[in-house]
C-alpha positions in Angstrom: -85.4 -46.5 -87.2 -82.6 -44.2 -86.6 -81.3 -44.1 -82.7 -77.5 -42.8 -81.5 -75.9 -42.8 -78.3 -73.0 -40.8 -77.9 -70.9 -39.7 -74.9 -67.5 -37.5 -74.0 -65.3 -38.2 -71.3 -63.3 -36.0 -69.0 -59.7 -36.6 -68.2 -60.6 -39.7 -65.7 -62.9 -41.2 -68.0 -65.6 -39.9 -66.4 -69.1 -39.3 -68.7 -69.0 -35.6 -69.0 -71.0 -34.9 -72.1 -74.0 -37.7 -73.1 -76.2 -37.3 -76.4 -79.1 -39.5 -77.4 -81.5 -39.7 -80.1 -84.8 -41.7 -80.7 -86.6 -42.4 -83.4 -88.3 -39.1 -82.5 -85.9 -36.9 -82.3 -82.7 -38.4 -84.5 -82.0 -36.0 -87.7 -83.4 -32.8 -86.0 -82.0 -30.2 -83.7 -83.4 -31.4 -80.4 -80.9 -34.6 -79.6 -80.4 -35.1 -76.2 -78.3 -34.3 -74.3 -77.1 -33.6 -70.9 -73.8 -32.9 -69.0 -71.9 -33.3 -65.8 -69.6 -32.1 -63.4 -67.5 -33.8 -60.6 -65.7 -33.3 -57.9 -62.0 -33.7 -57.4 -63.3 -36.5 -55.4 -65.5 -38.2 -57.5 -69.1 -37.2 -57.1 -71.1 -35.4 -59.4 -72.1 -32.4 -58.3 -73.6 -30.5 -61.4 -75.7 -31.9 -64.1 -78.0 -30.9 -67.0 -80.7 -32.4 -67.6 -81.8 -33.1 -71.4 -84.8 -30.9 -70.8 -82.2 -27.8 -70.1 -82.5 -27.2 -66.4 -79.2 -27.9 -64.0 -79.7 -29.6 -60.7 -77.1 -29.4 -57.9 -76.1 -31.8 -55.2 -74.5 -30.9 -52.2 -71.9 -33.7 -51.0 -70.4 -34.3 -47.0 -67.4 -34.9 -46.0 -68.5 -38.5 -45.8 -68.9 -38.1 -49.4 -72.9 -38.7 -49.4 -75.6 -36.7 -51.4 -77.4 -34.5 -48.6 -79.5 -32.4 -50.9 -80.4 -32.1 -54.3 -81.2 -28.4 -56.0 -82.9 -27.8 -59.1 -82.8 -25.0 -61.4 -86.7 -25.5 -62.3 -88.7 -24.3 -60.1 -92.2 -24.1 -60.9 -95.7 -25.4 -59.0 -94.8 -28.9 -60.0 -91.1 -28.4 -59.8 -89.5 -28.1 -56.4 -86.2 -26.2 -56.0 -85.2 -29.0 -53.9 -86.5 -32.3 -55.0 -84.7 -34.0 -52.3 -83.3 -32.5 -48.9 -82.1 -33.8 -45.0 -80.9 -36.8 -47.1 -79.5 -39.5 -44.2 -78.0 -42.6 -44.1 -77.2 -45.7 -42.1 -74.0 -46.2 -40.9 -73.2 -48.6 -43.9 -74.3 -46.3 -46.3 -77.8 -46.9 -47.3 -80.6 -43.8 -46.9 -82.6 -44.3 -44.3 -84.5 -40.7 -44.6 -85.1 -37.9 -46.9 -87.7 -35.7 -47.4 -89.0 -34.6 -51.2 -89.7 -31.2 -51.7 -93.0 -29.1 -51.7 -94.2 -28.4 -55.4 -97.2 -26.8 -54.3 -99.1 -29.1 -52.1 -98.1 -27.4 -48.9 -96.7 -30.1 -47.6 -93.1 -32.0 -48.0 -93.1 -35.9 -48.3 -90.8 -37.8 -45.9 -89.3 -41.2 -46.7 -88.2 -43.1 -44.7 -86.3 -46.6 -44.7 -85.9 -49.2 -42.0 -83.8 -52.6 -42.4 -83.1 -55.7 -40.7 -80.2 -56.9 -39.0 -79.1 -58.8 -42.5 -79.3 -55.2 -44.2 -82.3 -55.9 -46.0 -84.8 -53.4 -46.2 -88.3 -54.5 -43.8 -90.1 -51.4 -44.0 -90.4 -48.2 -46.4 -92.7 -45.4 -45.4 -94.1 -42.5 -47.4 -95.9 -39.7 -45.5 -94.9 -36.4 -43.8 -93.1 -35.6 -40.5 -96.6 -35.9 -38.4 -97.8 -38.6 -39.9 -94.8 -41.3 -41.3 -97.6 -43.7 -43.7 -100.0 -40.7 -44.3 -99.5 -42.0 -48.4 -98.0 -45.2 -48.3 -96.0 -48.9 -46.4 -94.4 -50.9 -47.3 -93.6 -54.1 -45.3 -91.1 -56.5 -46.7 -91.1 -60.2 -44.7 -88.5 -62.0 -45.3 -89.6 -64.8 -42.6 -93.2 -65.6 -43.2 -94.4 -64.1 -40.5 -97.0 -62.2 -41.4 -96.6 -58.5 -40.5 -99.7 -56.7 -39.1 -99.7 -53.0 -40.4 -96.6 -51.3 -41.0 -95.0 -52.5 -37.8 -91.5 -54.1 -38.3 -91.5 -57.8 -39.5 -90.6 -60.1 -36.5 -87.5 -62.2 -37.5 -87.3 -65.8 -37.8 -84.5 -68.5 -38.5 -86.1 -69.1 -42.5 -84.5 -65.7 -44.4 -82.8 -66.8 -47.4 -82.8 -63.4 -48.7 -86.5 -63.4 -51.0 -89.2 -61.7 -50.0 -92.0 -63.8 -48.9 
């Protein structure tokens, strides 16, 4: 079985070209491949996907992913896969909201953590309704959380999942 992974780096040693092949497509004209662009900072802000469309992110001063643009837009592609992207203050999203591919309605996520940083509660829904499609409730503590309420914290979190 025939696979290959091969990659080109900018100037920083950043990956700015990537090629792959699988058994399915290794000796034939449609390898894999996809390519990216950076900022003077860092972050990539351009990339190809192997499938041939480009998506965009948009990057803040505080150097975060706000918004991600896609070249494919169809009824099951949204131009904006994921928008409003926000963060805690240490850097981990707390909110975004997925784009509309035809079901007139955008998903919101939503992520809430405990005082240790841990995440305690992920909801899936829209603006109206925050666990219209799904919660999740992580306890850490054993105690038991009713709903998708917030866990209530106990003295016994040594960091797995109960």
């Amino acid at each position: 079985m025939l696979t290959a992974t091969v990659q080109d780096y900018d100037s920083m040693g950043r990956t700015q070209d990537y090629w792959q092949c699988t058994p399915s497509n290794c000796g034939a004209s449609s390898i894999w491949h996809s390519n990216y662009l950076y900022k003077y900072t860092g972050e990539v802000y351009q990339w190809t996907h192997p499938a041939g469309y480009t998506l965009y992110n948009t990057i803040s001063a505080a150097r975060r992913i706000t918004q991600i643009q896609s070249s494919l837009v169809s009824t099951y592609q949204p131009q904006y896969p994921a928008q409003s992207i926000n963060y805690t203050p240490w850097g981990a999203v707390s909110q975004l909201v997925n784009g509309d591919a035809g079901s007139g309605a955008e998903a919101e996520e939503t992520y809430m953590y405990n005082n240790r940083l841990q995440p305690a509660v992920i909801e899936l829904g829209t603006t109206s309704l925050p666990t219209l499609y799904s919660c999740l409730v992580y306890d850490y503590y054993g105690s038991q959380p009713q709903g998708c309420s917030f866990p209530s914290s106990g003295t016994n979190d040594n960091g797995n999942v109960m």
